[in-house]
N, C-alpha and C positions, 0 to 999 in steps of 0.2 A: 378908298381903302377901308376895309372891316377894323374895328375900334370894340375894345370891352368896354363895354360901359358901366359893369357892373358886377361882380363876383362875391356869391353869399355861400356862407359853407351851410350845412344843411345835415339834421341826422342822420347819422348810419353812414360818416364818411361820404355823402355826396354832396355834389356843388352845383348851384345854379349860377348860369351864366346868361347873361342877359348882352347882347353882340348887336352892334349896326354895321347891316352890311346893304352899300348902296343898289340902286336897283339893275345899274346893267352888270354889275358886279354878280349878282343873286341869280341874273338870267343866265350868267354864264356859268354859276355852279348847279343851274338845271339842266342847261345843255348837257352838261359831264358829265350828272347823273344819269340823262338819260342817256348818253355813249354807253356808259358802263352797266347799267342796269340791262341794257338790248343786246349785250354782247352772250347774252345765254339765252335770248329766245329764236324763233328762229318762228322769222316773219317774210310772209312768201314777198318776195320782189326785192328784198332789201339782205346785205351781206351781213355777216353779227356786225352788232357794234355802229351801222350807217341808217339805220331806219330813224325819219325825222320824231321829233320829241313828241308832237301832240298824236302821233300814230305806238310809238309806246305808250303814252301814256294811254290809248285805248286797250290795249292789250293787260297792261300789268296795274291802272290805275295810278290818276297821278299822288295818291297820298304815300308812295315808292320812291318815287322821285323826291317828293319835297321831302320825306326823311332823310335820302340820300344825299342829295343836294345841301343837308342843314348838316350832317355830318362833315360834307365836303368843307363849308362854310365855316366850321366851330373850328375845325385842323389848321385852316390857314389863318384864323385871326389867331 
């Protein structure tokens, strides 16, 4: 289960958050990312939204996913 471990407030109203989140935990919020990230491209052989994750991530770059996936990550801790 994801844990804060850490929360600093920060100028200008922002805040840094510092999160452990284990590892098959982390792979399943890059599957998700990539679910949802591939559901706007359109990659010949695959329906939106079913093309496997290491085939987006050629397509759109995996540094899309892991923003994605860190977003998906921050929400549910």
């Amino acid at each position: 289960m994801s844990k804060i471990l850490q929360l600093k407030k920060l100028p200008h109203s922002e805040l840094e958050l510092e999160i452990e989140v284990p590892t098959d935990e982390w792979e399943d919020f890059l599957n998700e990312a990539a679910r949802e990230l591939s559901r706007n491209l359109k990659i010949q052989g695959f329906r939106p939204g079913c093309a496997p994750r290491n085939i987006v991530e050629r397509q759109i770059g995996s540094e899309k996913i892991l923003e994605r996936g860190s977003e998906l990550a921050v929400r549910k801790s």
